[in-house]
C-alpha positions in Angstrom: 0.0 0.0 0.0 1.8 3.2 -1.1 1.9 6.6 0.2 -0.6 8.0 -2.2 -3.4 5.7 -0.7 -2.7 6.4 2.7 -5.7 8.2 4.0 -7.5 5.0 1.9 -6.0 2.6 4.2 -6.9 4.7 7.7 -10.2 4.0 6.2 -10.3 1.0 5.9 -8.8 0.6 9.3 -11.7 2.5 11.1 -14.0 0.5 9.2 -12.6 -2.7 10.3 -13.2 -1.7 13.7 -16.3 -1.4 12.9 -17.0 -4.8 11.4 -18.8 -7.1 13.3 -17.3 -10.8 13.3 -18.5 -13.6 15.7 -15.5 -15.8 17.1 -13.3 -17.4 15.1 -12.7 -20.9 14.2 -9.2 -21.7 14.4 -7.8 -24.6 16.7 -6.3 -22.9 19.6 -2.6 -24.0 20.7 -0.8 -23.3 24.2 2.1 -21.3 22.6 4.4 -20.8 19.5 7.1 -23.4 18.8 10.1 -23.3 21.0 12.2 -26.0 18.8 12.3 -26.0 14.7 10.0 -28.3 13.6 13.2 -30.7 11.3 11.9 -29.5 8.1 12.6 -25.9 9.2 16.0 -26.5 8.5 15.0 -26.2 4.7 13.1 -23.3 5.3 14.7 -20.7 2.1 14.2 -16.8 3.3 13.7 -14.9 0.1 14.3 -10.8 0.5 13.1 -8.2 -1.7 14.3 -6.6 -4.2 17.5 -8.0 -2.7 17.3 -11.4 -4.3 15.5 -10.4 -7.5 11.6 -11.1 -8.2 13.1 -14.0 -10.9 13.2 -16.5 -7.9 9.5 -16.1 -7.4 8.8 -16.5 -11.3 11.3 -18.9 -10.9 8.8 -20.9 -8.7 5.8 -20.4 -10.1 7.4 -21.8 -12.8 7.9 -25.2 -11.5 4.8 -26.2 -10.6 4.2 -29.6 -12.2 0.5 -31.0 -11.2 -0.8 -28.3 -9.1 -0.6 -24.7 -8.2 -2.8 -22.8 -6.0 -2.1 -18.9 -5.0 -4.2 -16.5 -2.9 -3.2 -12.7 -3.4 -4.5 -9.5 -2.5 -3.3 -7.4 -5.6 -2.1 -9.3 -8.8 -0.9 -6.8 -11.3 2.0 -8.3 -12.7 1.8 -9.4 -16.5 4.9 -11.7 -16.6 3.2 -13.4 -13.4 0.0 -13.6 -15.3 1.6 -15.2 -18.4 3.1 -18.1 -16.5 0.3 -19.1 -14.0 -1.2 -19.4 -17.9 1.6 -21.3 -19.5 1.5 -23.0 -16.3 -2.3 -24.1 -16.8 -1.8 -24.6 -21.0 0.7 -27.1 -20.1 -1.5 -29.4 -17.8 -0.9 -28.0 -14.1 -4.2 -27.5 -12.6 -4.1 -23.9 -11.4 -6.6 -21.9 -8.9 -6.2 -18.4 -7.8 -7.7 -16.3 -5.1 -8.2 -13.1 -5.7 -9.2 -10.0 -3.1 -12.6 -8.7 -4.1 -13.9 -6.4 -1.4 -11.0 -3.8 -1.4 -8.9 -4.9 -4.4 -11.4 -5.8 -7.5 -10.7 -3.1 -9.6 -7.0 -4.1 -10.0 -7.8 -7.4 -9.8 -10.3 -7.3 -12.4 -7.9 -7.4 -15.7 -5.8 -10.5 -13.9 -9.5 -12.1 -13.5 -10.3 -11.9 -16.8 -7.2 -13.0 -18.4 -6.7 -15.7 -16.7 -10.2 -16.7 -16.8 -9.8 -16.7 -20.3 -6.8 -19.3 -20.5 -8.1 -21.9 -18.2 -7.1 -21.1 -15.0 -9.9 -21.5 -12.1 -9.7 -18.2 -10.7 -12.1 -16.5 -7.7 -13.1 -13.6 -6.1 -12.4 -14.2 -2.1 -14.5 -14.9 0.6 -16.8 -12.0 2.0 -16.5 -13.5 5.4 -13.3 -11.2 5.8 -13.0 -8.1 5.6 -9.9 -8.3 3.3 -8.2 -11.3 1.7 -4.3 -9.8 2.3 -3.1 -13.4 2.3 -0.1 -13.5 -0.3 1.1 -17.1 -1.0 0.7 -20.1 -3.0 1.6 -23.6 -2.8 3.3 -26.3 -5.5 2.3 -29.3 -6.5 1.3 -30.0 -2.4 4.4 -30.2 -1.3 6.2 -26.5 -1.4 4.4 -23.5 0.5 5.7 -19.7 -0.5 4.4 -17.5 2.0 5.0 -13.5 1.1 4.9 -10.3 2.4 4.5 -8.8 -1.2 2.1 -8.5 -3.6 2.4 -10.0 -7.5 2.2 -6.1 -8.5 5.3 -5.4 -10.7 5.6 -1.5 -10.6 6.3 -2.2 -7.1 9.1 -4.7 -7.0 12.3 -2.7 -7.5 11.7 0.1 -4.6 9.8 -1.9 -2.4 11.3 -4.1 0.4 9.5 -7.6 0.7 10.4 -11.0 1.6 9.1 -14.9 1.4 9.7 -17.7 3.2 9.6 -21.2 0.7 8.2 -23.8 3.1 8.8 -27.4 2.5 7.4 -28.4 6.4 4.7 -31.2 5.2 2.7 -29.9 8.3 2.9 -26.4 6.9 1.7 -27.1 3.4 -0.9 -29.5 4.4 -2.4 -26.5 6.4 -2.1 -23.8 4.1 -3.6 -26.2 1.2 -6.8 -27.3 3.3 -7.5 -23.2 4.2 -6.4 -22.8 0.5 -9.2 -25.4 -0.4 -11.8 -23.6 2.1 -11.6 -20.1 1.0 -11.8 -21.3 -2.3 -15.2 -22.2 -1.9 -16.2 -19.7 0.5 -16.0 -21.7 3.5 -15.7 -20.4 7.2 -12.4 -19.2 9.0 -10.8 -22.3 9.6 -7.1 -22.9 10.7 -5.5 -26.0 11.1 -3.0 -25.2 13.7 0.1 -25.7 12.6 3.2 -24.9 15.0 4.8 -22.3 13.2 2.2 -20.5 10.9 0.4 -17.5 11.8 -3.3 -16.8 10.7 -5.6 -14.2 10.7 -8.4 -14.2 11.8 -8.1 -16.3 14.5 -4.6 -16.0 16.0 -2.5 -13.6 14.7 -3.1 -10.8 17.3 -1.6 -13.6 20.0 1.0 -15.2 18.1 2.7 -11.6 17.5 2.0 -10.5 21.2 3.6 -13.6 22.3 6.7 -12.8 20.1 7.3 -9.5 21.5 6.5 -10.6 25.0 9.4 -13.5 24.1 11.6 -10.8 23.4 14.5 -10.5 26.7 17.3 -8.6 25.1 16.1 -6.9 21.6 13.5 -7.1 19.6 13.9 -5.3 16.2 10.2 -4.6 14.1 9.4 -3.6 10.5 5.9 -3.0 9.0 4.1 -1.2 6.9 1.8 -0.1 9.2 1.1 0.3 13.4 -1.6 1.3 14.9 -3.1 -2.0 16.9 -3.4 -0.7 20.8 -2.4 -4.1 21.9 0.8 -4.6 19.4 2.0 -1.1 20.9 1.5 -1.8 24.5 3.5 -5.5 24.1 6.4 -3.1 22.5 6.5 -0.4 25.2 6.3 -3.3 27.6 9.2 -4.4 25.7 11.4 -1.5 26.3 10.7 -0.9 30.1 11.8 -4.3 30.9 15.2 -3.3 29.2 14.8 -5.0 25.8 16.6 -2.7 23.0 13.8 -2.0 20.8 13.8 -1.5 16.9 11.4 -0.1 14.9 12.2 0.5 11.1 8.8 1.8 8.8 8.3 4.1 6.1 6.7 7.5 7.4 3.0 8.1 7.9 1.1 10.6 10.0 -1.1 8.0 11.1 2.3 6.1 13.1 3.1 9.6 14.7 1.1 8.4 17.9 2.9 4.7 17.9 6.0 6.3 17.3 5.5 9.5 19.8 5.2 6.3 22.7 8.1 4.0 21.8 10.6 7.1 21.5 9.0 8.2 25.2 9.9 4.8 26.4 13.8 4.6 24.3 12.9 2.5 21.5 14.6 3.2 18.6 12.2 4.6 15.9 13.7 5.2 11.9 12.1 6.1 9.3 12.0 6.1 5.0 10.1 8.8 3.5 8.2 7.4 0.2 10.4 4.7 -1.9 13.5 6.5 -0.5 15.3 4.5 -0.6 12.6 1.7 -0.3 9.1 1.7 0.5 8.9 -0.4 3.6 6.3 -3.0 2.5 8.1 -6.2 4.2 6.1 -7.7 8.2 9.4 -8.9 9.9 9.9 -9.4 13.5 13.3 -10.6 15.0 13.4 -11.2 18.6 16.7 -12.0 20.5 18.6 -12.7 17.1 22.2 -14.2 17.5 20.7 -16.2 21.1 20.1 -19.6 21.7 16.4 -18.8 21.5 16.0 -16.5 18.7 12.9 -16.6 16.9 11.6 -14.4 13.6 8.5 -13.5 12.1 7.5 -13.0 8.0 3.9 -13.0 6.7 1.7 -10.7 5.1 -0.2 -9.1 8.7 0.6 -5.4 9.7 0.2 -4.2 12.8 -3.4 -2.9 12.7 -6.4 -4.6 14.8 -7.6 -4.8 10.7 -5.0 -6.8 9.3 -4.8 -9.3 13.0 -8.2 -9.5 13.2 -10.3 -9.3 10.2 -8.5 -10.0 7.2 -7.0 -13.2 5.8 -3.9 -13.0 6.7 -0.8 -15.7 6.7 2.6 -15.5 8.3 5.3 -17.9 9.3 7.3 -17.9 12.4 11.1 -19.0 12.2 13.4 -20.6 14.6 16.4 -21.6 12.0 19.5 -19.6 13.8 20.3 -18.7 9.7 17.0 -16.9 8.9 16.5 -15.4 12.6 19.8 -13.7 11.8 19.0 -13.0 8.1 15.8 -11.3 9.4 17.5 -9.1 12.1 19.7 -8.3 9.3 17.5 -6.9 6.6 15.9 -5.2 9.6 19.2 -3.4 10.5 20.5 -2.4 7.2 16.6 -0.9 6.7 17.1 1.1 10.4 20.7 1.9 9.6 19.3 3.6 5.7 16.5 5.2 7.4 16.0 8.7 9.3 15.5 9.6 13.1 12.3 11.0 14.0 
C-alpha cells in the first residue's frame, strides 16, 4: 500500500473496527514453537528486491500437477503469463483473488486468466480483506510473502518470502487454501509455526514481542493495533533494546510519539526513499540460543490481525532469525530519526 493511498488505508482501518465478526474458528494451541520443527531447517528466506523477483517467477514456474495462490493485488503481466503457460501445459491452477478492497485491479488479472483456463475466484466476504499473499506447488512446497504480485512495485519496495517445504505447513495452508476457495468459514488447522488471521495472529505476535529479553527489532508497513503497541512499550521498560524500522506516515506519529517516550529506537524512510517499507518482519533475540523471527503478510493494525485473511510464518532456524534481524538493520541503519 503506497503513500498515495494512505488516507484509503486509515479508512479501511476504522471501518474494520467497525466490522462485526462472531469468534473465530481456528484450533487454539498453548504457545508458539520453541524447537524447529526438522523441516525448518530447509526453510529458504527470500528478501526483496535484494534477491530479484526471478526466484518467485522462478517458482511459479515449477509447478508440475498443481498450483494454487491466494493474493490480495495481482498486477504483474509476466506473473500472469506463466500461471497461464503453467495451466496450458496441464498444471491444474486456482487463484484467489481480493474482491472487497482490491477488485478493480484485480479485475484485468481475473479476466485473463479466466480466459486461458485457469480456475480463478473472487475471495470470501467473510473477511474483511483477503491480504493473504502465498501459493503452494504441487502440495508439497508452500511460499508465504509479504508482497504483492504487483510489478511497478518490486524494484523500490522491500519484501520478503519464506519457501516452506514443512509437510505440516503445506498440508495447512492447502486445506484453508481449499476452504476459502469455496467460500467456507475461518478455519485454521494449527500448525506450530504458521500464523493466521483471523483467529490467531493478534496472539501469536504478542507472544513474540512478550518472548523478546534482550532486543526485539520490528518492521511494518503499518502500526496502529493498541495491543501490538503496549507489548512493545512493555518491551522496552523491561530493558529490551527495541527496533522499529517503517516508512513514514502521520497516522504512526502516535505509535512512534510512545516508543521514542519509552527509548525504543524509531527510523524512518520517507516514500520509496530509498525503499518503500512493504516487508512484516519481527526478529526477537537474534544471535541467542532462543532467537525466533516472524514473516507474513499481517501489519500491525487490529484490521490486518483480526479481520482479514492473513498468513505468516514464524522461524526458529539460527540462519533466517539472523537473516531477518539483518534486513531489519541495514533498513534502520538507511533510514531517518524521527
Amino acid at each position: 500500500m503506497r503513500p498515495t493511498r494512505v488516507f484509503a488505508a486509515a479508512v479501511v482501518i476504522a471501518a474494520a473496527l467497525l466490522w462485526h465478526r462472531g469468534p473465530g474458528h481456528s484450533q487454539p494451541r498453548a504457545a508458539l514453537p520453541s524447537i524447529a520443527p526438522a523441516a525448518a531447517a530447509a526453510d529458504r528466506l527470500i528478501v526483496e528486491p535484494d534477491d530479484g523477483i526471478g526466484v518467485v517467477y522462478g517458482l511459479l514456474e515449477s509447478a508440475r500437477r498443481t498450483l494454487d495462490l491466494t493474493m490480495y493485488e495481482l498486477e504483474d503481466p509476466t506473473a500472469e503469463e506463466i500461471l497461464a503457460a503453467d495451466a496450458a501445459r496441464g498444471v491444474r491452477v486456482r487463484v484467489i483473488l481480493d474482491r472487497r478492497l482490491e477488485q478493480a485491479r484485480n479485475a484485468p488479472a481475473y479476466d485473463f486468466l479466466r480466459g486461458r483456463g485457469v480456475d480463478v475466484v473472487w475471495s470470501s466476504g467473510r473477511f474483511f480483506a483477503t491480504h493473504e499473499k502465498a501459493f503452494v506447488i504441487d502440495g508439497v512446497t508452500a511460499v508465504v510473502m509479504s508482497l504483492n504480485l504487483t510489478s511497478r512495485y518490486y524494484a523500490t519496495s522491500r519484501d520478503a518470502a519464506v519457501v516452506d517445504r514443512d509437510p505440516a505447513d503445506v498440508a495447512a495452508i492447502e486445506a484453508v487454501f481449499s476452504a476459502d476457495l469455496h467460500g467456507g468459514g475461518s478455519m485454521t488447522p494449527a500448525a506450530d509455526d504458521l500464523v493466521w488471521s483471523p483467529g490467531q495472529s493478534s496472539a501469536d505476535v504478542l507472544a513474540l514481542i512478550g518472548r523478546a529479553r534482550v532486543s526485539l527489532a520490528l518492521e511494518s508497513e503499518e502500526l496502529t493495533s493498541p495491543a501490538v503497541v503496549g507489548a512493545l512499550l512493555d518491551a522496552a521498560r523491561r530493558g529490551v533494546r527495541v527496533s522499529v524500522a517503517m516508512t513514514y506516515s502521520d497516522n504512526w506519529r502516535p505509535a512512534f510519539a510512545a516508543l521514542r517516550r519509552v527509548g525504543a529506537q524509531v527510523r524512518v524512510m520517507y516514500g520509496e526513499r530509498p525503499l518503500y517499507l512493504h516487508a512484516k518482519l519481527i526478529a526477537v533475540d537474534a544471535g541467542t540460543a532462543h532467537g525466533i523471527a516472524f514473516v507474513g503478510s499481517e501489519n500491525l493494525t487490529d484490521a490486518s490481525l483480526l479481520h482479514n485473511r492473513e498468513l505468516g510464518v514464524v522461524l526458529l532456524d539460527p540462519a533466517n532469525v539472523h537473516r531477518v534481524a539483518t534486513v531489519i538493520a541495514t533498513d534502520l541503519a538507511d533510514g531517518t530519526s524521527l
